[in-house]
Backbone as ProteinMPNN parsed JSONL, in Angstrom:
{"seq_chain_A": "XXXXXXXXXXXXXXXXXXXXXXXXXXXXXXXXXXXXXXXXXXXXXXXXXXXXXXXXXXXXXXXXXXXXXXXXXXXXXXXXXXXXXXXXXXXXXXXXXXXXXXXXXXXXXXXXXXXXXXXXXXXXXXXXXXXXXXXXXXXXXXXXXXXXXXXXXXXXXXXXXXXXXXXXXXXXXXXXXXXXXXXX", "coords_chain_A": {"N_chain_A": [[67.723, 237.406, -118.916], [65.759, 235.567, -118.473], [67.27, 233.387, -119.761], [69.167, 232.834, -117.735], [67.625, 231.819, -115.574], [66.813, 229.903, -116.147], [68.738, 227.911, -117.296], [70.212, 228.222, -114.675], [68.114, 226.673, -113.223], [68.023, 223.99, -114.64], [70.624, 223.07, -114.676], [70.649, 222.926, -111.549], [68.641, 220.76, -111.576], [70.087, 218.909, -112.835], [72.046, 218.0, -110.849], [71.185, 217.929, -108.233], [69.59, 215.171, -108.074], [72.001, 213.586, -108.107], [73.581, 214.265, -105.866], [71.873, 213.974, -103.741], [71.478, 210.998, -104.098], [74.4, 210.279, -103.171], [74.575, 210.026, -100.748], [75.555, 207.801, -97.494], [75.561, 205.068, -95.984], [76.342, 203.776, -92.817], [78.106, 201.761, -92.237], [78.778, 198.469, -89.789], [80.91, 195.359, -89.454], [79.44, 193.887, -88.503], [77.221, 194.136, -89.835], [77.424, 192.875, -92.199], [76.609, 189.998, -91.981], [74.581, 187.313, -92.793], [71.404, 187.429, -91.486], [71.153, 185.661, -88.707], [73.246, 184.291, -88.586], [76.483, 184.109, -86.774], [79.595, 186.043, -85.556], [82.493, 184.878, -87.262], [85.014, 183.617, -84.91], [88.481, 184.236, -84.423], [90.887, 182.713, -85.892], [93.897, 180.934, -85.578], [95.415, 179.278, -87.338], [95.309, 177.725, -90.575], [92.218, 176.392, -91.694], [91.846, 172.983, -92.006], [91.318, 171.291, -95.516], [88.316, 170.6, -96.117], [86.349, 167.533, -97.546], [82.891, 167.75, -98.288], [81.362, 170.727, -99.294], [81.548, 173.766, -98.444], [78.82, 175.958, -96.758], [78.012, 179.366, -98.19], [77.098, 182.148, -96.63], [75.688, 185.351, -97.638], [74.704, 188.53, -96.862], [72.173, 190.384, -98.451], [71.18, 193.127, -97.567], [72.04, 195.467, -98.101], [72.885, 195.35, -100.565], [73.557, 196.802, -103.298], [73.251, 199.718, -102.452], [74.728, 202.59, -101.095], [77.576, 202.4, -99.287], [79.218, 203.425, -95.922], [82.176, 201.939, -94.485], [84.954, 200.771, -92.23], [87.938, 199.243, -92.071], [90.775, 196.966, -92.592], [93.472, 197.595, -94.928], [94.582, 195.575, -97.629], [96.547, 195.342, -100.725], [95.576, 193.958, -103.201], [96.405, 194.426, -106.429], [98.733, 196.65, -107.191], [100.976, 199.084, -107.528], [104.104, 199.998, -107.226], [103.829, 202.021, -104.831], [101.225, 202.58, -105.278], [98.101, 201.862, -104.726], [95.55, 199.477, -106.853], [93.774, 198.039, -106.544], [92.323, 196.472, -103.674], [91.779, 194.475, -100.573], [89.037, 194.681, -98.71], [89.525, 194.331, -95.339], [88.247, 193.312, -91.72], [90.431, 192.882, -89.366], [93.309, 193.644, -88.38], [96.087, 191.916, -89.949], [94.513, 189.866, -90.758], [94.032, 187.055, -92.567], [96.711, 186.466, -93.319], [98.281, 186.542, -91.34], [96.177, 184.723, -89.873], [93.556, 182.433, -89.828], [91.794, 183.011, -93.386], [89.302, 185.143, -93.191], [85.734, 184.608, -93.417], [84.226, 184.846, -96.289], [81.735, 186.704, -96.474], [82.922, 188.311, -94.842], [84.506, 189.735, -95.889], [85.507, 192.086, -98.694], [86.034, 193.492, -101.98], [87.847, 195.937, -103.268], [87.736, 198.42, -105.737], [88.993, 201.304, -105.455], [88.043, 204.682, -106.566], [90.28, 206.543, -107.887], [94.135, 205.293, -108.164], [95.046, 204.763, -104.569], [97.584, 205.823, -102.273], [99.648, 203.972, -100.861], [100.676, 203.198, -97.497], [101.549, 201.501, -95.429], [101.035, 197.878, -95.466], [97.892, 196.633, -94.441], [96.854, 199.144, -93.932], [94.912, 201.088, -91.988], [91.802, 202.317, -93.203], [89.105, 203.852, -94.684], [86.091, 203.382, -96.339], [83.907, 204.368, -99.313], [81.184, 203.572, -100.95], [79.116, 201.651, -103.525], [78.655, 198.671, -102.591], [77.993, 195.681, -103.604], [76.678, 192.584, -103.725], [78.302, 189.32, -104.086], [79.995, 186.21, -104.935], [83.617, 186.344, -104.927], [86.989, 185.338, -105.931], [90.263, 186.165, -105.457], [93.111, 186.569, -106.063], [96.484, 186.781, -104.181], [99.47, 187.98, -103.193], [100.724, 187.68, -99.797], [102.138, 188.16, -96.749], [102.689, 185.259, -95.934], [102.936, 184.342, -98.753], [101.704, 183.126, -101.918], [98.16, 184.017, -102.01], [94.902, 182.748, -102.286], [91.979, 184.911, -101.946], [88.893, 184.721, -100.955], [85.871, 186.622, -101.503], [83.11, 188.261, -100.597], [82.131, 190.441, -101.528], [81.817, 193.079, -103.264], [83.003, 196.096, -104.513], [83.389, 198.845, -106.114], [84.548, 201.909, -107.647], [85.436, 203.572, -105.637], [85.457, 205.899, -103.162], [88.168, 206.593, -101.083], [89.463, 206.779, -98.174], [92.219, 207.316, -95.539], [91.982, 206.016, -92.662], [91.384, 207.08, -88.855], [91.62, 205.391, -86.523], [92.458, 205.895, -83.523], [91.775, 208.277, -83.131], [89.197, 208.536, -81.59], [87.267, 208.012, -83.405], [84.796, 204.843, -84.547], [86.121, 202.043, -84.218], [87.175, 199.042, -86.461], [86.643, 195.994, -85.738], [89.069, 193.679, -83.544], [91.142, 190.709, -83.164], [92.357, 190.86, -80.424], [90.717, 192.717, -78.987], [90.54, 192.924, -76.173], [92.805, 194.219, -74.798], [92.498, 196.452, -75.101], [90.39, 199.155, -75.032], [87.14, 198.141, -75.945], [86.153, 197.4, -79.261], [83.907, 198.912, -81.33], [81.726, 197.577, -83.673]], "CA_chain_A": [[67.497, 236.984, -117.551], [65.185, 234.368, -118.619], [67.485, 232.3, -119.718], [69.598, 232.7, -117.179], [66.947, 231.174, -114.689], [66.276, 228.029, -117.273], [69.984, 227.754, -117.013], [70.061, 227.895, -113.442], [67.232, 225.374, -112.766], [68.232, 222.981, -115.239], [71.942, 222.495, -113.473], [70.113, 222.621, -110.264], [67.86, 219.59, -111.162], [71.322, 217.448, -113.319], [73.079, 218.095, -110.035], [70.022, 217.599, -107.282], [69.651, 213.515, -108.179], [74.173, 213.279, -107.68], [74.023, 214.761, -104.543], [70.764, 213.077, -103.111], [71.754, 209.6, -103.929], [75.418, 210.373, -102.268], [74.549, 210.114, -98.692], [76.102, 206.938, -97.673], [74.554, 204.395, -94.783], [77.569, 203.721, -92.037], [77.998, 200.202, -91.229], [79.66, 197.817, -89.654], [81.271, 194.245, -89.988], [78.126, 192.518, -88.652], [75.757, 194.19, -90.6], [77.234, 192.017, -93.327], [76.686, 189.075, -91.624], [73.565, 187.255, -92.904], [70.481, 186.832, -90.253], [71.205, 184.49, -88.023], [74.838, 184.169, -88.036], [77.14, 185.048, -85.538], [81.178, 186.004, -86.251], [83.55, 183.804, -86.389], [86.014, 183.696, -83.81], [89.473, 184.228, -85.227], [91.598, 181.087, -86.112], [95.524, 180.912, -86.127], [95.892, 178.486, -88.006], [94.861, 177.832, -91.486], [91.715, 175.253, -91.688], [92.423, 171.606, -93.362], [90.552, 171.446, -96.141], [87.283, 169.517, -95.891], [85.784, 167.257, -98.696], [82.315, 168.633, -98.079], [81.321, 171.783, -99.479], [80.586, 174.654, -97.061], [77.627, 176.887, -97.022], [78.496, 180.369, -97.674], [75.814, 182.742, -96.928], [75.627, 186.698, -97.55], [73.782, 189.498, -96.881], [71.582, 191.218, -99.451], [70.181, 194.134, -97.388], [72.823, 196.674, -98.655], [73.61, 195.304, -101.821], [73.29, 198.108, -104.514], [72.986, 200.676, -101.799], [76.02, 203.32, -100.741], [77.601, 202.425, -97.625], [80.782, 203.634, -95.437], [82.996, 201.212, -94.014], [86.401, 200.924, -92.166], [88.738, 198.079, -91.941], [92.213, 197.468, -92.67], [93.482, 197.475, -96.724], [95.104, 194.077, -97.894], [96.584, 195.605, -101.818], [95.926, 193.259, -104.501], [96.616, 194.664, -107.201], [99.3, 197.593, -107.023], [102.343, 199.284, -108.439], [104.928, 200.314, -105.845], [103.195, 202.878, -103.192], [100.039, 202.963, -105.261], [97.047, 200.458, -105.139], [94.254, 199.752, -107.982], [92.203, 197.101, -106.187], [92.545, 195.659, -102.631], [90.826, 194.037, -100.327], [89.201, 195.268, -96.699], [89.048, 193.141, -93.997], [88.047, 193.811, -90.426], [90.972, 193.083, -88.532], [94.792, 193.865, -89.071], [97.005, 190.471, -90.115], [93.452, 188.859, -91.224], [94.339, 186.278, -94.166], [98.0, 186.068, -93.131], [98.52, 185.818, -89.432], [95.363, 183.912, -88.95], [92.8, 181.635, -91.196], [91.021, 183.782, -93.982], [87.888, 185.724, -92.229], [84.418, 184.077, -94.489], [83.434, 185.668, -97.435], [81.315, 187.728, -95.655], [84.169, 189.607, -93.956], [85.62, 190.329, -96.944], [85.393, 192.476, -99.23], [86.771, 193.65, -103.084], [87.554, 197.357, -103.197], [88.45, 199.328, -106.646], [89.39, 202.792, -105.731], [88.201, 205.743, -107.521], [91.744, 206.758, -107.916], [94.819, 204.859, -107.116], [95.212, 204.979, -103.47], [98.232, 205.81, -101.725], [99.627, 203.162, -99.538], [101.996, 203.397, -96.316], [101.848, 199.877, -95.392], [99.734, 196.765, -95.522], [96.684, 196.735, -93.137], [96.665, 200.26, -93.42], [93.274, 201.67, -91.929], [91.151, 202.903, -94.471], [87.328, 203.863, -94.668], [85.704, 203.173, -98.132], [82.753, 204.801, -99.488], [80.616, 203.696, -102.355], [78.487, 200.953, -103.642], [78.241, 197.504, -102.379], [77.321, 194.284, -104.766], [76.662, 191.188, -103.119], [78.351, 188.209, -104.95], [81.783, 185.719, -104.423], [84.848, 187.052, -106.167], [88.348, 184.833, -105.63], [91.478, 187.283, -106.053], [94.926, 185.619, -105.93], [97.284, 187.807, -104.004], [101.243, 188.371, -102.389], [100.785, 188.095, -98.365], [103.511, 187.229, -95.855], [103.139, 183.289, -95.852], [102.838, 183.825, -99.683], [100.418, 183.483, -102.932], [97.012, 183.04, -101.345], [93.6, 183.211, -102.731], [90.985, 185.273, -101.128], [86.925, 184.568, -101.246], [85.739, 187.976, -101.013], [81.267, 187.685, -100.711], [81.146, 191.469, -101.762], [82.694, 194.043, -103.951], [83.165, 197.872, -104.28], [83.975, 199.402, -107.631], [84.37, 203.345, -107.923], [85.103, 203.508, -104.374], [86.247, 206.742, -102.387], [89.26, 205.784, -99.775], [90.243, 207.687, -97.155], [92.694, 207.203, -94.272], [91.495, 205.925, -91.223], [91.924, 207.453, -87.21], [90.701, 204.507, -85.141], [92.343, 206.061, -82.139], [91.542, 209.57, -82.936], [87.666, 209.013, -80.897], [86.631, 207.082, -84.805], [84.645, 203.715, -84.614], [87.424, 200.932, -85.017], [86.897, 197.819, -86.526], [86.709, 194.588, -84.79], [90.092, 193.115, -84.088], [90.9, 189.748, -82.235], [92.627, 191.515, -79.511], [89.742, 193.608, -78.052], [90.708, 192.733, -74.63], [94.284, 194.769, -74.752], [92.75, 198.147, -74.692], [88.8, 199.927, -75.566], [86.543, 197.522, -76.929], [85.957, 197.986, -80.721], [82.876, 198.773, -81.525], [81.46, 196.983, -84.869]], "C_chain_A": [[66.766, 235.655, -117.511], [65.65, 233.098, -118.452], [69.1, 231.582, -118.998], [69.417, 231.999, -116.168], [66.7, 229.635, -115.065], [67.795, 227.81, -116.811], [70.284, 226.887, -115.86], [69.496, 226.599, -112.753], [67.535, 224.352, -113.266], [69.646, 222.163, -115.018], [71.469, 222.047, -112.525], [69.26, 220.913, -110.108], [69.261, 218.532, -112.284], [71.951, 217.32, -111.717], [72.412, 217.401, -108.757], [70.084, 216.067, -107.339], [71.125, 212.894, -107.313], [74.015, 213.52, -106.272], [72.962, 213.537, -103.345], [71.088, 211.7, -102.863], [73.358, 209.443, -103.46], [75.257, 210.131, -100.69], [75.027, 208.268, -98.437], [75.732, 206.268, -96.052], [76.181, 204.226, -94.199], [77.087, 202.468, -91.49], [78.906, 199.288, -90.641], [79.874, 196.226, -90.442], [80.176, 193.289, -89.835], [77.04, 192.92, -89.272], [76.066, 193.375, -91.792], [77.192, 190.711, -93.271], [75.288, 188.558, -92.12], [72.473, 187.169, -91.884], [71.041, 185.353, -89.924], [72.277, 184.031, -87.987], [75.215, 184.675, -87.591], [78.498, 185.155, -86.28], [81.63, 184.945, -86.102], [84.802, 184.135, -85.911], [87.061, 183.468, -84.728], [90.476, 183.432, -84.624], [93.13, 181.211, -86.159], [95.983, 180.42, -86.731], [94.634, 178.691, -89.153], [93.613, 176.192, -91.465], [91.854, 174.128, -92.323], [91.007, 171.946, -94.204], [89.227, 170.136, -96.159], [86.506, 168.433, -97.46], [84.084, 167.611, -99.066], [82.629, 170.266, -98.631], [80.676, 172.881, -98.54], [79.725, 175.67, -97.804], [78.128, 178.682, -97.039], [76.998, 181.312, -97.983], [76.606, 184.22, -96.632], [74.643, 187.268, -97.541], [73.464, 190.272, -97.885], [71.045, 192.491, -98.976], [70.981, 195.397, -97.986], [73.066, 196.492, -99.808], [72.59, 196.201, -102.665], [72.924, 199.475, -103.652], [74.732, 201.323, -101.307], [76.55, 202.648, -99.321], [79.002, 202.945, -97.151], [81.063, 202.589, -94.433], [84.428, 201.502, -93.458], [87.091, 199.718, -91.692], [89.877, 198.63, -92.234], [92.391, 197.175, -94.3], [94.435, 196.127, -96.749], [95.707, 194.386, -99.324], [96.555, 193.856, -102.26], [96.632, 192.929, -105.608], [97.306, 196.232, -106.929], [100.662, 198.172, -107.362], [103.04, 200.385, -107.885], [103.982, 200.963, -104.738], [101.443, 202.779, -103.701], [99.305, 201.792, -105.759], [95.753, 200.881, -105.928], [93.191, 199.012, -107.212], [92.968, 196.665, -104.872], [91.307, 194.594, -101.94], [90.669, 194.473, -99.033], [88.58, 194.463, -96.145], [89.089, 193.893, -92.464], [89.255, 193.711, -89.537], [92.711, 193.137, -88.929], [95.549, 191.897, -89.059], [95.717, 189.402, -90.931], [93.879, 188.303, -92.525], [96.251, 185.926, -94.053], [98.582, 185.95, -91.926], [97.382, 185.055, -89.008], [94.575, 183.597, -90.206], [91.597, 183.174, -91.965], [89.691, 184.263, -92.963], [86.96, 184.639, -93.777], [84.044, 185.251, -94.986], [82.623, 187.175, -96.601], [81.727, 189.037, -94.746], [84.701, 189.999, -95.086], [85.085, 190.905, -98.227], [86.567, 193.59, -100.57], [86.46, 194.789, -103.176], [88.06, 197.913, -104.511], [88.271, 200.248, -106.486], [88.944, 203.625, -107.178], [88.907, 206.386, -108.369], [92.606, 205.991, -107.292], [94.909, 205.192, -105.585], [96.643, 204.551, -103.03], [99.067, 205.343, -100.386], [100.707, 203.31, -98.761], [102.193, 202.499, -95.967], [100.421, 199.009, -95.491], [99.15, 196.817, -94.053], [96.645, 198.428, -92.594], [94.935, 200.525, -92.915], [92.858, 202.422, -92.523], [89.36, 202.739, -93.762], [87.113, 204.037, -95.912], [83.879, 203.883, -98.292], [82.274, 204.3, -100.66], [79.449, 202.245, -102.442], [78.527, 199.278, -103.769], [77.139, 196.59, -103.171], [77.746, 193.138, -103.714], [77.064, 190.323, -104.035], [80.144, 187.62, -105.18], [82.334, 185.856, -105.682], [85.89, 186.17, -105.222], [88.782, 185.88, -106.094], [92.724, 186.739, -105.291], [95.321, 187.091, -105.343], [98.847, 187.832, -103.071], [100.406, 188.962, -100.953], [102.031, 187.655, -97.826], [103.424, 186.123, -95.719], [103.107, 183.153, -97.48], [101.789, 183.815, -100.338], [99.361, 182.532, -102.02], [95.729, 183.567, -102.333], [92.489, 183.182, -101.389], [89.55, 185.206, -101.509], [86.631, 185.99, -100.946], [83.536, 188.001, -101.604], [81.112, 189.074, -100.864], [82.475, 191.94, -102.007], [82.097, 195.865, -103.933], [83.52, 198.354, -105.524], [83.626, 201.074, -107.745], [84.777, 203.828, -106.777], [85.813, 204.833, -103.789], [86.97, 205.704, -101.324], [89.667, 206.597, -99.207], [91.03, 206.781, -95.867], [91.996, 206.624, -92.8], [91.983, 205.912, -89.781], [91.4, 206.876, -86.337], [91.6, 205.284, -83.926], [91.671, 207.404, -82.133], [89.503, 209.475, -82.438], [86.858, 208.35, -82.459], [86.309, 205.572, -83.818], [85.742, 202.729, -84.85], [86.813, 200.166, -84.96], [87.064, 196.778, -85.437], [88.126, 194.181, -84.863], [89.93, 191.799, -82.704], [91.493, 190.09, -80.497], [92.302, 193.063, -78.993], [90.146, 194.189, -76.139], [92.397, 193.473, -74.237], [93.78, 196.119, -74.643], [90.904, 198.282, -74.536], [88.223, 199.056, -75.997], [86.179, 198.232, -78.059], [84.216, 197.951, -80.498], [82.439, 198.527, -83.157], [79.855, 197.291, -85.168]], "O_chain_A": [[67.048, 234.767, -116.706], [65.253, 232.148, -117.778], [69.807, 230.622, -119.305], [70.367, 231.46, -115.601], [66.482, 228.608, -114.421], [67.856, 227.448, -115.637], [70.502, 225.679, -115.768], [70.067, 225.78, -112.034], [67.42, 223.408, -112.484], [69.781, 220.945, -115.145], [71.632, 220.847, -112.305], [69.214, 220.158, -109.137], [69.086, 217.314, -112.292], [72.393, 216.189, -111.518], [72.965, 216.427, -108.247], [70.798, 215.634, -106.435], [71.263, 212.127, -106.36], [74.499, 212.66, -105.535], [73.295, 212.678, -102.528], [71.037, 211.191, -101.744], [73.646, 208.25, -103.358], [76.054, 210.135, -99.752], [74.742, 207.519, -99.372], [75.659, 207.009, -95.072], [77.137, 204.479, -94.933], [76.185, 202.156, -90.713], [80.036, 199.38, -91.121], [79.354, 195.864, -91.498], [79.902, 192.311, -90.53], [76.004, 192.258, -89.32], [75.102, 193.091, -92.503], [77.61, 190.06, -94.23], [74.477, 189.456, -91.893], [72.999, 186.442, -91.04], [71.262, 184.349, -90.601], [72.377, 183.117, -87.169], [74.847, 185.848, -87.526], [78.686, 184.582, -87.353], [81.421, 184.128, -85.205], [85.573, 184.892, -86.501], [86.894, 182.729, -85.698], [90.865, 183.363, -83.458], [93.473, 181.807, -87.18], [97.127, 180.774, -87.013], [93.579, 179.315, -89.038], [94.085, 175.074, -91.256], [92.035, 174.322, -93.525], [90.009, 172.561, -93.828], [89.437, 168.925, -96.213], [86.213, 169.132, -98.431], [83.922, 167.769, -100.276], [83.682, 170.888, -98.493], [79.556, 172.846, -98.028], [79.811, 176.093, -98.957], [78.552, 179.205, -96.009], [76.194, 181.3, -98.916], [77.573, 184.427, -95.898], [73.629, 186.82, -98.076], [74.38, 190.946, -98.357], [70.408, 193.119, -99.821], [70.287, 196.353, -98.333], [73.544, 197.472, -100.379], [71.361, 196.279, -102.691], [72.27, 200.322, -104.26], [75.717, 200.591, -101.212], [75.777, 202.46, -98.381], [79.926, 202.899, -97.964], [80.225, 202.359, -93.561], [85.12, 202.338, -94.039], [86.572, 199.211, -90.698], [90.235, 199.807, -92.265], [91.501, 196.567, -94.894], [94.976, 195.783, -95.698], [95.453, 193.287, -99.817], [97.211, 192.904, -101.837], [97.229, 191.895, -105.907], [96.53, 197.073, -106.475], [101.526, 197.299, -107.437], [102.672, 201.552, -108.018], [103.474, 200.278, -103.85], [100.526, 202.862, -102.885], [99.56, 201.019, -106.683], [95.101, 201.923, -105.874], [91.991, 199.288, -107.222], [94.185, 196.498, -104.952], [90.322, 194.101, -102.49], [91.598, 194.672, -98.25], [87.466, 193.964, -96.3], [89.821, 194.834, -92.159], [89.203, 194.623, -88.712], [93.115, 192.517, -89.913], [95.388, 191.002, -88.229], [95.997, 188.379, -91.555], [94.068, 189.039, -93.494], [96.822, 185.132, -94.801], [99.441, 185.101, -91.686], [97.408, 184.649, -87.847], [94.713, 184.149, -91.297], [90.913, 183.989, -91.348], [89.288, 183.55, -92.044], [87.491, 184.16, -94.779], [83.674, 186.3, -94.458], [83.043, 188.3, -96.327], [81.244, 190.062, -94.265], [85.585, 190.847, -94.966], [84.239, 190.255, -98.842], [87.558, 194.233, -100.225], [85.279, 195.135, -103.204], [89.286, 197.885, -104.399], [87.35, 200.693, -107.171], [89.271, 203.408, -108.344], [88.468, 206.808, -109.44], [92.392, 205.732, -106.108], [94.768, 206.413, -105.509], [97.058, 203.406, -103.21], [99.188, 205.932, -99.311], [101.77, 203.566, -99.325], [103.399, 202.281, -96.083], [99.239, 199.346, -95.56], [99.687, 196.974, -92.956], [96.491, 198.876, -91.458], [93.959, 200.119, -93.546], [93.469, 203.49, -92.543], [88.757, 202.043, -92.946], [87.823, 204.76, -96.611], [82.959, 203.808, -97.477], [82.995, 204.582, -101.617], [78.983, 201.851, -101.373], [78.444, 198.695, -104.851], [75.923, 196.724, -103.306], [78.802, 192.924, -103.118], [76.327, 190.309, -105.021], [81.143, 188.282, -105.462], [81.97, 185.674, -106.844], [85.772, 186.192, -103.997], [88.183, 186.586, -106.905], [93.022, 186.609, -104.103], [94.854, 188.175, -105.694], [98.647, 187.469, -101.912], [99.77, 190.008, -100.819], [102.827, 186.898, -98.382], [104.448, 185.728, -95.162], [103.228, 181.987, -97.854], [100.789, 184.319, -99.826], [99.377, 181.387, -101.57], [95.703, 184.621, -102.969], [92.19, 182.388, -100.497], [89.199, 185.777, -102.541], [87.269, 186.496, -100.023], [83.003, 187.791, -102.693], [80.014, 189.433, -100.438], [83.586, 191.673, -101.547], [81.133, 196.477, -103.474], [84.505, 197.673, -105.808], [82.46, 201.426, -107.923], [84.381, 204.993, -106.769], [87.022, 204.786, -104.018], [86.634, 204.6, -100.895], [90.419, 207.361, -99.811], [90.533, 205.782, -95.347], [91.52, 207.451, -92.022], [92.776, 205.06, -89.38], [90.774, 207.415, -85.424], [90.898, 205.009, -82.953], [90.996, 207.687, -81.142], [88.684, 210.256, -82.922], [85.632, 208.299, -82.363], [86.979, 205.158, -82.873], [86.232, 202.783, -85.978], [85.976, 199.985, -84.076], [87.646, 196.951, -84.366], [88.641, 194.216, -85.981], [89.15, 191.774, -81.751], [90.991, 189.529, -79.523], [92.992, 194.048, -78.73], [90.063, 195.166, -75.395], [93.006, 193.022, -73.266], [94.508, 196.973, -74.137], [90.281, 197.429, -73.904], [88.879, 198.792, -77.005], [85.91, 199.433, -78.03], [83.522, 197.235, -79.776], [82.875, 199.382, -83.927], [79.327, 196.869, -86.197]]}, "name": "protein", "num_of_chains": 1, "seq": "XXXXXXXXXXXXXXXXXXXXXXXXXXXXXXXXXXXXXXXXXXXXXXXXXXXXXXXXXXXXXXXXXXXXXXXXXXXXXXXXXXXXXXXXXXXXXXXXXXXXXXXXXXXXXXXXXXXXXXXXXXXXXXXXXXXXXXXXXXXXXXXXXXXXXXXXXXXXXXXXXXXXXXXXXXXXXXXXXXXXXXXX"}
């Protein structure tokens, strides 16, 4: 019986830490905005390129902390229905119907497990741990090979489905004014 209780307790406290540090903060697109910036308004066109270097600033308050997110998926990297790495961005078409979102909107996701895709800009919610720090990733959109700035990554990441109409938070999109405002 003894050492049935040692047993017991000694699972209880490998397992106790896993579970504890699972809980996962719920945020949106402007919490990754740094202080003191606002969004930027979404562009249709692609910007000329400037000779000037621009300032890109990110937020550190989540980095290395869990968080849940939902945007739309962008695959990267993927092999027919199933994706290894994408990328999630806040609003559907972002990076190919309209100028890249900033770093800051974007973010590098590696799935836990392939994830099962139905189309591009599917809605997805991601769970896991957020690293602050710019990653380029070349990738196949509809105007063609583009490279994406992505100011934060995801590695290990749960993916689930996402029901923005089903009464769920939806991301920000540029056409707010067509139905519910999103809430971000």
């Amino acid at each position: 019986m003894r050492v049935g209780v040692l047993f017991t307790v000694a699972i209880a406290s490998l397992l106790l830490p896993a579970t504890a540090g699972a809980e996962s903060l719920k945020i949106g697109w402007r919490d990754l905005l740094p202080e003191g910036h606002a969004p930027l308004a979404p562009q249709k066109i692609r910007p000329t390129p400037s000779a000037k270097p621009r300032e890109i600033a990110l937020s550190t308050a989540f980095d290395g902390k869990t968080v849940e997110l939902s945007g739309y998926l962008l695959p990267a990297d993927r092999e027919g229905e199933l994706v290894y790495a994408f990328m999630l961005v806040p609003r559907s078409g972002a990076c190919s119907h309209m100028a890249q979102p900033p770093p800051s909107q974007v973010i590098r996701v590696v799935p836990e497990e392939p994830y099962r895709l139905s189309m591009n800009y599917e809605p997805v919610s991601v769970t896991g741990r957020l690293a602050a720090g710019l990653e380029k990733t070349q990738l196949f959109i509809l105007d063609g090979v583009a490279v994406i700035e992505s100011g934060y990554r995801m590695s290990m990441a749960q993916v689930a489905r996402a029901d923005f109409a089903g009464g769920k938070v939806r991301p920000a999109t540029p056409w707010g004014f067509l139905g519910s405002p999103a809430r971000d």
